[in-house]
mmCIF file of the C-alpha atoms, coordinates in Angstrom:
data_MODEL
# 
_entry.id   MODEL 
# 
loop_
_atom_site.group_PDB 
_atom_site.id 
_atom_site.type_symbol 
_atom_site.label_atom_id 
_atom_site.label_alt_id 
_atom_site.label_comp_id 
_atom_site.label_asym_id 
_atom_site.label_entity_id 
_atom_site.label_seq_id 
_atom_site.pdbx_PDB_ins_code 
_atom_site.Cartn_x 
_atom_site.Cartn_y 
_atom_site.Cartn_z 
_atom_site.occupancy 
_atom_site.B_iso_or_equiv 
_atom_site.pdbx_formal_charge 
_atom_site.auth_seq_id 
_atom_site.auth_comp_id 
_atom_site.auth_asym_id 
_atom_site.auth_atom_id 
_atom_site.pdbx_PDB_model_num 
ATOM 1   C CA . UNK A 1 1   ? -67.229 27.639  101.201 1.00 0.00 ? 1   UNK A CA 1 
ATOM 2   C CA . UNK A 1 2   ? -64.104 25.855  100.827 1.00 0.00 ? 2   UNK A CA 1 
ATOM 3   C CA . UNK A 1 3   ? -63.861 21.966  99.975  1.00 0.00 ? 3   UNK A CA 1 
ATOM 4   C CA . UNK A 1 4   ? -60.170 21.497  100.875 1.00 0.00 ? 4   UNK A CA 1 
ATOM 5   C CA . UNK A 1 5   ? -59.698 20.553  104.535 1.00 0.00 ? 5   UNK A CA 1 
ATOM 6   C CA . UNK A 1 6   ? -58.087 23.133  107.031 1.00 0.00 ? 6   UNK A CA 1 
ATOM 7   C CA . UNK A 1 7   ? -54.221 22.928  108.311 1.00 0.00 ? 7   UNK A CA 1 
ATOM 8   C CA . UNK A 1 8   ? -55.846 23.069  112.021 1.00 0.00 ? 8   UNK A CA 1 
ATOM 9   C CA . UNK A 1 9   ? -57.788 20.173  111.224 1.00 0.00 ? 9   UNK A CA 1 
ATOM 10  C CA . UNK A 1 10  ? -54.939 17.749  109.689 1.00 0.00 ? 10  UNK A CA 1 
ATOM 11  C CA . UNK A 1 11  ? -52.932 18.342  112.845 1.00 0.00 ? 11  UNK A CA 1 
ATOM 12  C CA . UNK A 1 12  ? -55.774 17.534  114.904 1.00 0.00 ? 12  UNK A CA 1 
ATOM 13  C CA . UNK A 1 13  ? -56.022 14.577  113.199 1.00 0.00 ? 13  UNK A CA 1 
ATOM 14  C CA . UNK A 1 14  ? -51.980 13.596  112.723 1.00 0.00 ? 14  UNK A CA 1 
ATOM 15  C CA . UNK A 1 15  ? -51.847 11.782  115.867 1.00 0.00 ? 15  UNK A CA 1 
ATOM 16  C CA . UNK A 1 16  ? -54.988 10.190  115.800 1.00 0.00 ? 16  UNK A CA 1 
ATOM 17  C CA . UNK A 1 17  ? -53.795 8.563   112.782 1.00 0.00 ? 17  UNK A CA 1 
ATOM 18  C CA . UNK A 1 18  ? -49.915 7.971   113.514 1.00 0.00 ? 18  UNK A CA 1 
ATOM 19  C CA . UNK A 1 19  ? -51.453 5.807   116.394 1.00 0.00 ? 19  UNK A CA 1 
ATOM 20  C CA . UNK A 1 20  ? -53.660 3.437   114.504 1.00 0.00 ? 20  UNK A CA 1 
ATOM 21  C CA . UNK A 1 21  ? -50.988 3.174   111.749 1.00 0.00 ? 21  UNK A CA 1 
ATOM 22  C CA . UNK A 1 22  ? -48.541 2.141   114.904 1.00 0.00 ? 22  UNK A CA 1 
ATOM 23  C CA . UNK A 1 23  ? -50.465 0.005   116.813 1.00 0.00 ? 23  UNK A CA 1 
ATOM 24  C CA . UNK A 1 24  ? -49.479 -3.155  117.768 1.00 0.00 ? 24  UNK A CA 1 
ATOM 25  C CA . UNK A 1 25  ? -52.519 -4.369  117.208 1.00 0.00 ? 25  UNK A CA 1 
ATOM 26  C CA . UNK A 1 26  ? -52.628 -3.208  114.183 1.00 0.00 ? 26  UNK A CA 1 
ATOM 27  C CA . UNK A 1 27  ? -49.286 -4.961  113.221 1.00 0.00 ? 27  UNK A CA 1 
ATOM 28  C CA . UNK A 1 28  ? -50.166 -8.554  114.965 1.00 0.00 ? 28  UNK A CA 1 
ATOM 29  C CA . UNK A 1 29  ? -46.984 -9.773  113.306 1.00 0.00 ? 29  UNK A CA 1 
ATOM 30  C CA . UNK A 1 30  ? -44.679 -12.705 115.021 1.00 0.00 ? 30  UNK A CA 1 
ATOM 31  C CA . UNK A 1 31  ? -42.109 -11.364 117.258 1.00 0.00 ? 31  UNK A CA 1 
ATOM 32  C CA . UNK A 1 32  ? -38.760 -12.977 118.729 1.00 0.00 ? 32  UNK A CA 1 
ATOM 33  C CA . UNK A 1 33  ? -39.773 -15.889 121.179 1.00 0.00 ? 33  UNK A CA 1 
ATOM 34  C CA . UNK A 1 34  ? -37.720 -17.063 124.113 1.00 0.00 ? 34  UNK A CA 1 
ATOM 35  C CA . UNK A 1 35  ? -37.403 -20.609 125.509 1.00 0.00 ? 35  UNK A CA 1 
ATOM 36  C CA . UNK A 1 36  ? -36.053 -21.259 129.119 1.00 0.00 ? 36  UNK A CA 1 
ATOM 37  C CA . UNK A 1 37  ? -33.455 -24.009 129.463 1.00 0.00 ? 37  UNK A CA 1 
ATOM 38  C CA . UNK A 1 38  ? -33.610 -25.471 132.775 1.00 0.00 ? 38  UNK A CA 1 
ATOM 39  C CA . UNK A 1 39  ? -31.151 -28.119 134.546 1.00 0.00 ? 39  UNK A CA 1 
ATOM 40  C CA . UNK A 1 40  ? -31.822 -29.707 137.507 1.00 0.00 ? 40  UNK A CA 1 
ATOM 41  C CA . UNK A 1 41  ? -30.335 -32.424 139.198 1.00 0.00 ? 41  UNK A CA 1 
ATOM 42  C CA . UNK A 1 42  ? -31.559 -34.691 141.805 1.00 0.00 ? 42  UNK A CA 1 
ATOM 43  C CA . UNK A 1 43  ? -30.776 -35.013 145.295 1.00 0.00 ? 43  UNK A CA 1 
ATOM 44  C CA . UNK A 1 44  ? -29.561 -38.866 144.948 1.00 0.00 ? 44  UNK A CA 1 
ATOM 45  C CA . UNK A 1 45  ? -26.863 -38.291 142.977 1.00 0.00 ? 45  UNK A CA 1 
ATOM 46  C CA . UNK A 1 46  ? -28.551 -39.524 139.355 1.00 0.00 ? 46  UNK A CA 1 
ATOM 47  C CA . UNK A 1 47  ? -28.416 -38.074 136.276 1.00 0.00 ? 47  UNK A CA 1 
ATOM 48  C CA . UNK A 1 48  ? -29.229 -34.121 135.720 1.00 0.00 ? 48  UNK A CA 1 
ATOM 49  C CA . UNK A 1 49  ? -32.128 -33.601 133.494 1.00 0.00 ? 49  UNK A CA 1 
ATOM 50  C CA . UNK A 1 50  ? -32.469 -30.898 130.913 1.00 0.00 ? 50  UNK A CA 1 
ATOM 51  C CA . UNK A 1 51  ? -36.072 -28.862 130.350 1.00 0.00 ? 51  UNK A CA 1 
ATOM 52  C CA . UNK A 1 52  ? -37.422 -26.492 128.151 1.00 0.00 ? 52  UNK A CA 1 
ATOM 53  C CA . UNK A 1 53  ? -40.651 -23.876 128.473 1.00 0.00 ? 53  UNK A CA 1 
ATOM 54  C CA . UNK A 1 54  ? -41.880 -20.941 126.735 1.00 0.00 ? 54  UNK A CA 1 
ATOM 55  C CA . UNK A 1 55  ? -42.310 -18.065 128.848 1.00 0.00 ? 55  UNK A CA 1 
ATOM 56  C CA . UNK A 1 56  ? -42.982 -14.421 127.121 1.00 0.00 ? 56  UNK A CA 1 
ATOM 57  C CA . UNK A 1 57  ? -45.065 -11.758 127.069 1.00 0.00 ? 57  UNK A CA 1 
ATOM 58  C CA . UNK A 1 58  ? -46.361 -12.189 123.447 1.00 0.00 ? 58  UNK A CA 1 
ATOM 59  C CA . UNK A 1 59  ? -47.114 -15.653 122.161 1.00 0.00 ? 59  UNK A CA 1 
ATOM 60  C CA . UNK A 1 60  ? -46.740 -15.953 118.321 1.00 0.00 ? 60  UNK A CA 1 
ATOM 61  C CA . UNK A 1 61  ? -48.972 -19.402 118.609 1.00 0.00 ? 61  UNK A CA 1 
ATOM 62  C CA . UNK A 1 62  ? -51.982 -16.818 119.043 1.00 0.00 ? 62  UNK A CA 1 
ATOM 63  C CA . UNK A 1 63  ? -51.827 -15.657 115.680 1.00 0.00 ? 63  UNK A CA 1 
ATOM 64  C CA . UNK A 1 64  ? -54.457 -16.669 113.388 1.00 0.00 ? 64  UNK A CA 1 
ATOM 65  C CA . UNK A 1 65  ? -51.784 -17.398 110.663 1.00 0.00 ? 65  UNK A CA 1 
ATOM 66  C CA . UNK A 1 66  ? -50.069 -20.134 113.207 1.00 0.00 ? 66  UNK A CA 1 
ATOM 67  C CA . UNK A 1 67  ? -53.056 -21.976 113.753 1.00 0.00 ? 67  UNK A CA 1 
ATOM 68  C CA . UNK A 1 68  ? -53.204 -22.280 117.393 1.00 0.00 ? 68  UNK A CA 1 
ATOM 69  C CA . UNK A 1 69  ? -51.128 -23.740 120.345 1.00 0.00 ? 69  UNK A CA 1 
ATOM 70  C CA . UNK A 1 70  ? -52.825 -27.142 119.856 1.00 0.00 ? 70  UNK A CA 1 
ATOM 71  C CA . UNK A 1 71  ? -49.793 -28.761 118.896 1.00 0.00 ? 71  UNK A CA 1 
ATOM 72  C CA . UNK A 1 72  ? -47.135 -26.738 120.301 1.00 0.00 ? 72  UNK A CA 1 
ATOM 73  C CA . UNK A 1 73  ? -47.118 -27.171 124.187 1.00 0.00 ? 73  UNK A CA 1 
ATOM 74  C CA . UNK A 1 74  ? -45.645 -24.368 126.183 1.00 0.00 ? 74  UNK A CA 1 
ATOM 75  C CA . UNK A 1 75  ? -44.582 -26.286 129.130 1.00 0.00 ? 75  UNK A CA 1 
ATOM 76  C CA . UNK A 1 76  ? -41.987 -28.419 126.339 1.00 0.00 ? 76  UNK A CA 1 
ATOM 77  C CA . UNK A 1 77  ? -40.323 -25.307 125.172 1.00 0.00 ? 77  UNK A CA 1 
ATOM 78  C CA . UNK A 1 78  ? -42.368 -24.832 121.779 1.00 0.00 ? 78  UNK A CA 1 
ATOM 79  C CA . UNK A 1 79  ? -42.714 -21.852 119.963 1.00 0.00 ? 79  UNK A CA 1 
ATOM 80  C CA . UNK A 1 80  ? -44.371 -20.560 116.804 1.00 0.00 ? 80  UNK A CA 1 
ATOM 81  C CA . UNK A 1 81  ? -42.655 -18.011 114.488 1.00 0.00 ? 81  UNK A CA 1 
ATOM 82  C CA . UNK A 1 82  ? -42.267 -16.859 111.034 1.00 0.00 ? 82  UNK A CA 1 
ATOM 83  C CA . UNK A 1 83  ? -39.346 -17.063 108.584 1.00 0.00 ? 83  UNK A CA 1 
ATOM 84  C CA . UNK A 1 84  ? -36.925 -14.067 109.573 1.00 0.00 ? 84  UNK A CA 1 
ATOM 85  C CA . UNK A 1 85  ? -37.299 -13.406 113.270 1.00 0.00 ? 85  UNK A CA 1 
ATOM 86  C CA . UNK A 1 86  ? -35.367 -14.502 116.043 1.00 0.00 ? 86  UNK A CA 1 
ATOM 87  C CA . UNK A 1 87  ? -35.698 -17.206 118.555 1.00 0.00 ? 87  UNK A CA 1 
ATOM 88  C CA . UNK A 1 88  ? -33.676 -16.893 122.012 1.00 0.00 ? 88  UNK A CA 1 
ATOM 89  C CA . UNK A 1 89  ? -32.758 -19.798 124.516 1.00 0.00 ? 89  UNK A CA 1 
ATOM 90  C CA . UNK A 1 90  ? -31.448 -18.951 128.107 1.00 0.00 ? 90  UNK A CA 1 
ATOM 91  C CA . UNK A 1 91  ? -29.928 -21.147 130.562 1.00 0.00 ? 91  UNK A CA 1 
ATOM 92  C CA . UNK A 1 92  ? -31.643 -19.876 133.900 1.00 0.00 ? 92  UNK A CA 1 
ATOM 93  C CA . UNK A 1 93  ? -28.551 -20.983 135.697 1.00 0.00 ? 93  UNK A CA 1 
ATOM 94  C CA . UNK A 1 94  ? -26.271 -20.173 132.820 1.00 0.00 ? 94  UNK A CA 1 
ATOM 95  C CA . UNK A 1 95  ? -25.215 -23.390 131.732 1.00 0.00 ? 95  UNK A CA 1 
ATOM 96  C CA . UNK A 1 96  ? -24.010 -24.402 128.528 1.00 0.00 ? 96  UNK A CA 1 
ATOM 97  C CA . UNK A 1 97  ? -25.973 -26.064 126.063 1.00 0.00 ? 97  UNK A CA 1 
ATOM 98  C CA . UNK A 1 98  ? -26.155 -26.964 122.464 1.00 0.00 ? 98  UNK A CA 1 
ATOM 99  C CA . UNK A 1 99  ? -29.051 -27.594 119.846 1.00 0.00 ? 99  UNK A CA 1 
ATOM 100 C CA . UNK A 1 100 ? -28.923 -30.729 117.831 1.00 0.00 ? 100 UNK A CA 1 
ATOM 101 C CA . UNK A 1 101 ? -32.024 -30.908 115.076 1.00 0.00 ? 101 UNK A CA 1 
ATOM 102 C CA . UNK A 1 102 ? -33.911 -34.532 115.094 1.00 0.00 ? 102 UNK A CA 1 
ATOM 103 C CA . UNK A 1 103 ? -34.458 -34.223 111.636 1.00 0.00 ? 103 UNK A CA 1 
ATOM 104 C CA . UNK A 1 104 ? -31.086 -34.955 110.055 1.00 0.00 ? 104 UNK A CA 1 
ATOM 105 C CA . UNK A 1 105 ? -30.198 -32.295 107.936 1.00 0.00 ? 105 UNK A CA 1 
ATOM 106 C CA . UNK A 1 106 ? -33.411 -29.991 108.214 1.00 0.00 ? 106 UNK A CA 1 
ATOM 107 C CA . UNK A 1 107 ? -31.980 -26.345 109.566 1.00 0.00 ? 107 UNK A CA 1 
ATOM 108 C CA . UNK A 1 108 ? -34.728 -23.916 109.307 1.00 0.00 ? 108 UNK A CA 1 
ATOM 109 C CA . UNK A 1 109 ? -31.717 -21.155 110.557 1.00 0.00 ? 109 UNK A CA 1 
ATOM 110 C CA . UNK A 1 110 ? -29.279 -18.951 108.388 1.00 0.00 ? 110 UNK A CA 1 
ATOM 111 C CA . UNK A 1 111 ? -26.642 -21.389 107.768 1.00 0.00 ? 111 UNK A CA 1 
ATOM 112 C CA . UNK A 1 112 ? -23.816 -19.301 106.203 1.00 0.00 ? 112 UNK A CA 1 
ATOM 113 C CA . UNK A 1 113 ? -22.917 -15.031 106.596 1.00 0.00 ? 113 UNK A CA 1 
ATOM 114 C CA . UNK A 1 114 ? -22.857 -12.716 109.553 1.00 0.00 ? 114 UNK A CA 1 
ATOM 115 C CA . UNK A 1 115 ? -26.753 -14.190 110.832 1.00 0.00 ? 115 UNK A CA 1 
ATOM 116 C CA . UNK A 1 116 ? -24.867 -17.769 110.761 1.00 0.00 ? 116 UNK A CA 1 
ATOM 117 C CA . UNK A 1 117 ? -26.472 -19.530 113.663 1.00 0.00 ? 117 UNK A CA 1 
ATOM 118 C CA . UNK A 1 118 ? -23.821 -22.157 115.618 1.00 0.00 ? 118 UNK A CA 1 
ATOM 119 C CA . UNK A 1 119 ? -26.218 -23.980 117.799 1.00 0.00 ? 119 UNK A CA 1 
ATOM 120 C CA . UNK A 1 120 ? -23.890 -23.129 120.782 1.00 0.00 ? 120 UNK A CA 1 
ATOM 121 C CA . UNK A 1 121 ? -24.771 -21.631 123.775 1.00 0.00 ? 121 UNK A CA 1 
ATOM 122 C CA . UNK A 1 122 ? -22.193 -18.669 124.695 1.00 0.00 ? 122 UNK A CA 1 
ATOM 123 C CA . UNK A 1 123 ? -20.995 -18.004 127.884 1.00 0.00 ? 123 UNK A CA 1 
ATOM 124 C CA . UNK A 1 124 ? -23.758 -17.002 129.460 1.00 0.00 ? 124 UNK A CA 1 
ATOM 125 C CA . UNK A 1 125 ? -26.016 -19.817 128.377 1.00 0.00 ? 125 UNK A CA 1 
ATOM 126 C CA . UNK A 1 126 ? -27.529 -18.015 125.822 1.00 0.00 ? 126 UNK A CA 1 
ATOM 127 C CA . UNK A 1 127 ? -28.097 -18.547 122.044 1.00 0.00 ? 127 UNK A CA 1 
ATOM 128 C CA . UNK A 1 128 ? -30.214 -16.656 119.624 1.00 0.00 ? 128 UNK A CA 1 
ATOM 129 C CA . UNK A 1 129 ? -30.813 -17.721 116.283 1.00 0.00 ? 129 UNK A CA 1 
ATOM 130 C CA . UNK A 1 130 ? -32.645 -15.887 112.904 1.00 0.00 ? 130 UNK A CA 1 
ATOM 131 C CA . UNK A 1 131 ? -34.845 -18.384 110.608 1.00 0.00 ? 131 UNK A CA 1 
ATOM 132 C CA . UNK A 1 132 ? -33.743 -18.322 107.305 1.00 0.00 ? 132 UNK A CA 1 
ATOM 133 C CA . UNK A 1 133 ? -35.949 -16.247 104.628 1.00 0.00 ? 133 UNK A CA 1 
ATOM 134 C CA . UNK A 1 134 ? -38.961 -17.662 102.408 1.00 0.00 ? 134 UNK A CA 1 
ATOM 135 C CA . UNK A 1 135 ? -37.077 -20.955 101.690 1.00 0.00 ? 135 UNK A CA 1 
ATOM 136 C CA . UNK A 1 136 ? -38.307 -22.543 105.066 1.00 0.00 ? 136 UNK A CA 1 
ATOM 137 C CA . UNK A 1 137 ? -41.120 -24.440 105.082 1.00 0.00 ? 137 UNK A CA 1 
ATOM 138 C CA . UNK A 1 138 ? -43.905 -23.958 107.345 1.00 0.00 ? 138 UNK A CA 1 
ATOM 139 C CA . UNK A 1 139 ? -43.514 -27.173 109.431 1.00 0.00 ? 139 UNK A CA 1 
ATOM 140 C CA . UNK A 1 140 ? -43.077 -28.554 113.011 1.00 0.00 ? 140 UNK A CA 1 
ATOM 141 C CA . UNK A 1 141 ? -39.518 -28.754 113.679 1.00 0.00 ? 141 UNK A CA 1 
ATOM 142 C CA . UNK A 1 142 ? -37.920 -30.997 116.331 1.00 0.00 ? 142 UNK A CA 1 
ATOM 143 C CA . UNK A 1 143 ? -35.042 -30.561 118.262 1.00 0.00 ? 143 UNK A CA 1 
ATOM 144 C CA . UNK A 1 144 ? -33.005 -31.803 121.230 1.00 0.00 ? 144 UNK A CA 1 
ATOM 145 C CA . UNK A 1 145 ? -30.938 -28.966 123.994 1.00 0.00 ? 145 UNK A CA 1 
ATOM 146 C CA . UNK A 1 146 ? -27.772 -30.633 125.197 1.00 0.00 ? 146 UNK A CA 1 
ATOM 147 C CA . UNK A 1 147 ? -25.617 -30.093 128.384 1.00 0.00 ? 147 UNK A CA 1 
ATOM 148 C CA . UNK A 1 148 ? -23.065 -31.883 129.447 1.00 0.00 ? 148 UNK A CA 1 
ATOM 149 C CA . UNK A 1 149 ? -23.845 -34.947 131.438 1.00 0.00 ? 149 UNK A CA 1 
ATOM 150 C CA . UNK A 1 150 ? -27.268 -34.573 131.383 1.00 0.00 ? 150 UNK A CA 1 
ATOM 151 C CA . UNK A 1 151 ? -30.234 -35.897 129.778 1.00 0.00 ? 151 UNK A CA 1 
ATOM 152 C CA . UNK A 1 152 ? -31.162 -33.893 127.065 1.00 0.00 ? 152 UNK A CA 1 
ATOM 153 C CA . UNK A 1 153 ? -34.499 -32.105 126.484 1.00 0.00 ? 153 UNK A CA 1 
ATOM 154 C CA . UNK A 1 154 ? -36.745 -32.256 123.045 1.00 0.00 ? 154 UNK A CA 1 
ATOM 155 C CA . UNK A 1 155 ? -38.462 -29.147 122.530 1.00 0.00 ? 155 UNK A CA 1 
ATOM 156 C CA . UNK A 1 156 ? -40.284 -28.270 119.131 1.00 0.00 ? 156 UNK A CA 1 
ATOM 157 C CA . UNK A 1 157 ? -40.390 -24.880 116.772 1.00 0.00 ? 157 UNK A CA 1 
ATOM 158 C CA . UNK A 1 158 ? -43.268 -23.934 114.932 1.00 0.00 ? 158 UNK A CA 1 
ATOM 159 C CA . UNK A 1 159 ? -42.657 -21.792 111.639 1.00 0.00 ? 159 UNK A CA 1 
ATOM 160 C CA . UNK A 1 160 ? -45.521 -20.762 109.478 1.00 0.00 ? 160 UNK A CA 1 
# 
């Protein structure tokens, strides 16, 4: 009787195995988030108003490592991620925008190379942004989305 295991049974096995070690649930890790930028403008004439939301099909604020969505509201355009992923924003309508941190100086994105993030929209109203590496502190960051002529939105970004 042999002790070592058979070639028929490994390959049996092989996928079995590749699939657990591939799982996404497996690898709960934070993926790129996307927050809608939405302008609308009333009917009288007034100013246009500028609003943010979170819509994806995986929610980083889920994972046990971000604590929860109990400070980070969807319907404001909040999201939770980890230092280097990738956060989107899309104008629905394709508008231009801009992102302007609250804080001062605090820029939890790669400020300088080829990841370099501009906090302008391109021509499609889109902008996507990497966080830095391990120097960014897990924090709340707060940030307003500016278009032109309108009243701009604050929306929030949860690293941790």
């Amino acid at each position: 009787m042999s002790h070592f295991i058979k070639p028929v049974n490994v390959l049996t096995l092989l996928p079995l195995l590749l699939a657990v070690v591939f799982s996404p649930l497996v690898h709960a890790e934070a993926r790129e988030q996307k927050v809608w930028v939405e302008v609308s403008s009333p009917g009288d004439g007034g100013q246009c108003q500028v609003s943010t939301r979170f819509k994806g099909d995986h929610d980083n604020c889920k994972n046990d490592k971000a604590k929860g969505r109990d400070d980070c509201k969807k319907d404001i355009g909040c999201v939770c991620t980890r230092q280097e992923k990738h956060i989107t924003w899309e104008s629905k309508n394709k508008e231009a925008f801009s992102i302007k941190f609250d804080q001062g100086s605090n820029n939890p994105f790669v400020q300088k190379g080829s990841n370099e993030c501009n906090f302008k929209s391109n021509k499609k109203g889109k902008l996507r942004c990497r966080v830095k590496g391990k120097d960014v502190p897990s924090a709340m960051y707060r940030y307003s989305i500016h278009v032109e002529n309108c009243k701009s939105a604050v929306a929030q970004i949860k690293i941790y």
